[in-house]
PAVOSE-203188 format. One line per field, with one value per residue (C-alpha): chain; residue number from 1; x, z, y. Coordinates in steps of 0.05 Angstrom, whole numbers, padded with zeros to 5 digits, always signed. Layout:
N
mol: (A|...)
seq: (NUM|...)
x: (X|...)
z: (Z|...)
y: (Y|...)
END
This chain:
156
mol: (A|A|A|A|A|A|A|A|A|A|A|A|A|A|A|A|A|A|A|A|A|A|A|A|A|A|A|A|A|A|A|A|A|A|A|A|A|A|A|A|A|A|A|A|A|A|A|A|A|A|A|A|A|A|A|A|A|A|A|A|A|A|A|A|A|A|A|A|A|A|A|A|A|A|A|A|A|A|A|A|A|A|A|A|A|A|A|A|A|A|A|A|A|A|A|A|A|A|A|A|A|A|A|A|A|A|A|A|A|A|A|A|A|A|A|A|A|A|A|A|A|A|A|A|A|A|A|A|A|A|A|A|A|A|A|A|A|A|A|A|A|A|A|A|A|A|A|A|A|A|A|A|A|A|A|A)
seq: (1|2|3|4|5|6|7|8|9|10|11|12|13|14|15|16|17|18|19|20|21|22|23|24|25|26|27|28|29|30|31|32|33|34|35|36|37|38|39|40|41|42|43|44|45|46|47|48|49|50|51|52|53|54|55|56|57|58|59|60|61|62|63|64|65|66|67|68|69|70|71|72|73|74|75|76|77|78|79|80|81|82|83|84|85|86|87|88|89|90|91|92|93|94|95|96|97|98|99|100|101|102|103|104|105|106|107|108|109|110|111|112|113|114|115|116|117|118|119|120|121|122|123|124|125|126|127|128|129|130|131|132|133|134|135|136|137|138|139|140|141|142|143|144|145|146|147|148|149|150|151|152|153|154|155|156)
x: (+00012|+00052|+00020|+00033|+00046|-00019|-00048|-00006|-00033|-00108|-00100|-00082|-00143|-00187|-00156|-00184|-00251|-00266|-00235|-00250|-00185|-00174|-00127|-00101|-00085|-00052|-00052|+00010|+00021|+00085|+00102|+00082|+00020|+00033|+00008|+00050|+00036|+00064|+00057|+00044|+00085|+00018|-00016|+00018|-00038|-00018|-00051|-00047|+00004|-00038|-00030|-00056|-00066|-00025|-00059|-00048|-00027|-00069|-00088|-00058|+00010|-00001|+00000|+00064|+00091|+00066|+00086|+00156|+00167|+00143|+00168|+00223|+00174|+00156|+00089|+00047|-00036|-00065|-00146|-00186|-00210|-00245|-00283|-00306|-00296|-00286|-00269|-00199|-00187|-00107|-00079|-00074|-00144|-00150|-00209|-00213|-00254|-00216|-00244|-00207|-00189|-00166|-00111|-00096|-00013|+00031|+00106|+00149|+00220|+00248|+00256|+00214|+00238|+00213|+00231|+00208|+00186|+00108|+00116|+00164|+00151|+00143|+00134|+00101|+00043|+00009|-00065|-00083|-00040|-00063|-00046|-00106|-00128|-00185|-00242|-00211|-00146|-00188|-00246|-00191|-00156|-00218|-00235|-00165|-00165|-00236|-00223|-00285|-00285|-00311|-00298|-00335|-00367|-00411|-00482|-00486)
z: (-00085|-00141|-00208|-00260|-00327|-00348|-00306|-00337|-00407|-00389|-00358|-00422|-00451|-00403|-00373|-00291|-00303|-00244|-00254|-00223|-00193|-00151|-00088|-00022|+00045|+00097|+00170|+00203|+00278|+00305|+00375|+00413|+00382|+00339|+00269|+00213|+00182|+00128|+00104|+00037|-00008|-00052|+00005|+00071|+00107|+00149|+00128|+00125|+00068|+00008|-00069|-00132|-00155|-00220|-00272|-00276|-00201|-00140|-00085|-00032|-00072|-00084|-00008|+00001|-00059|-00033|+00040|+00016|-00035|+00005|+00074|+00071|+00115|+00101|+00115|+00105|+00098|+00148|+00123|+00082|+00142|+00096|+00024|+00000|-00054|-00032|-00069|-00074|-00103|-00119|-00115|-00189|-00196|-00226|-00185|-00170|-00145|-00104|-00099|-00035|-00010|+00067|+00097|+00159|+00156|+00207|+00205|+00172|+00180|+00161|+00186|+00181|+00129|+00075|+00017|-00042|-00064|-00047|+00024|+00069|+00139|+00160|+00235|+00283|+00319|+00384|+00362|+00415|+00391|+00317|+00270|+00235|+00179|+00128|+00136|+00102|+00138|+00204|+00177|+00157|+00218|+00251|+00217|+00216|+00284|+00298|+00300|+00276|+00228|+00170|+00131|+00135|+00079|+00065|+00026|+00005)
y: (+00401|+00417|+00411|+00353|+00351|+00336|+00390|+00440|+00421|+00410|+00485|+00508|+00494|+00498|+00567|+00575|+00534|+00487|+00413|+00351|+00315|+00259|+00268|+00230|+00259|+00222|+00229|+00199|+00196|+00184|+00155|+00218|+00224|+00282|+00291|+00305|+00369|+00422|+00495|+00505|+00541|+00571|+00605|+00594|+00544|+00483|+00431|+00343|+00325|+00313|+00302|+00285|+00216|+00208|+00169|+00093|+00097|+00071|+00118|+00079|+00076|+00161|+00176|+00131|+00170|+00235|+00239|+00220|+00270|+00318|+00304|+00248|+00209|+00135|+00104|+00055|+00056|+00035|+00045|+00093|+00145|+00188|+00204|+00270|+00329|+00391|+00457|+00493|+00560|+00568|+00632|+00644|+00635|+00560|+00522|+00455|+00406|+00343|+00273|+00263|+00197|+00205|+00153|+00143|+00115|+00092|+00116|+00067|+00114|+00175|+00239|+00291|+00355|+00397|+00355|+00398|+00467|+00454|+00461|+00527|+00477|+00409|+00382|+00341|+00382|+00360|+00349|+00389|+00452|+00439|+00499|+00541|+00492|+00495|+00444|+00399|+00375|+00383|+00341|+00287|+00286|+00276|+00221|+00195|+00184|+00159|+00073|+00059|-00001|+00040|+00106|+00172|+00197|+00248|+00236|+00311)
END
C-alpha cells in the first residue's frame, strides 16, 4: 500500500509507534476461477490487493479505487466477506494496526498489470496453487469465497 499524505505527516510525529488505520481488501475472481493477486514492493509477499481508506471516502468506493490503481482491474463489490484488525510491521519499522474491511468483487474489465510502484507482480492464481501469504490474505480469501449470507468476524 503506498502511504498517504496524511500518513507521512502523522509519522512524523508519532515516529514507528503502532497506529490504528482502516483498510479494504478485495478478492476478485475472474471467469476461470482464479484470484487476483500481487507482490508487494515493501517486502516481496503475495498477498489480496488491499489499501487504505482515505478520509471522507467510503470503503466500498476505496477497493474500486484501490484495485484500479494498483492493477488496472475494474470491479465492483459484491458484499462485505470479512471484518477484523490485524497487525503489520513495515520494513522500516513503523507498526500498524488495520481495521480491515474484506470485499468480495466481481470483474467489471480490464486487464490485469502492475499499475504502480506498490506492487513488482500481478496475476490470476488458481486457488488451488495460491502463493505463500500471511494470515491475512488467506483468511480473506477464505471468507471471500464462503456464500454465506453474512460476514465473518472475529469476537477476539
Amino acid at each position: 500500500m503506498a502511504i498517504p499524505d496524511y500518513i507521512v505527516r502523522m509519522r512524523k510525529h508519532v515516529g514507528t509507534e503502532l497506529l490504528w488505520l482502516p483498510s479494504v481488501s478485495a478478492v476478485v475472481l475472474n471467469d476461470a476461477g482464479e484470484v487476483l493477486l500481487g507482490q508487494r514492493a515493501d517486502d516481496g509477499r503475495w498477498s489480496v490487493i488491499s489499501g487504505f481508506v482515505e478520509p471522507d471516502e467510503q470503503p466500498a468506493r476505496a477497493v474500486v479505487r484501490e484495485v484500479e490503481e494498483e492493477t488496472g482491474v475494474l470491479v465492483a463489490p459484491e458484499r462485505i466477506s470479512s471484518v477484523w484488525s490485524h497487525p503489520h510491521t513495515y520494513p522500516n519499522g513503523d507498526r500498524c494496526r488495520y481495521l480491515n474491511i474484506g470485499f468480495r468483487c466481481r470483474l467489471v474489465g480490464g486487464t490485469a498489470r502492475v499499475n504502480d510502484d506498490e506492487s513488482t507482480d500481478v496475476r490470476w492464481v488458481p486457488l488451488d496453487r495460491l502463493p505463500a501469504m500471511d494470515e491475512h490474505a488467506l483468511l480473506t480469501i477464505e471468507h471471500a469465497l464462503n456464500d454465506g449470507p453474512a460476514a465473518w468476524f472475529t469476537a477476539d
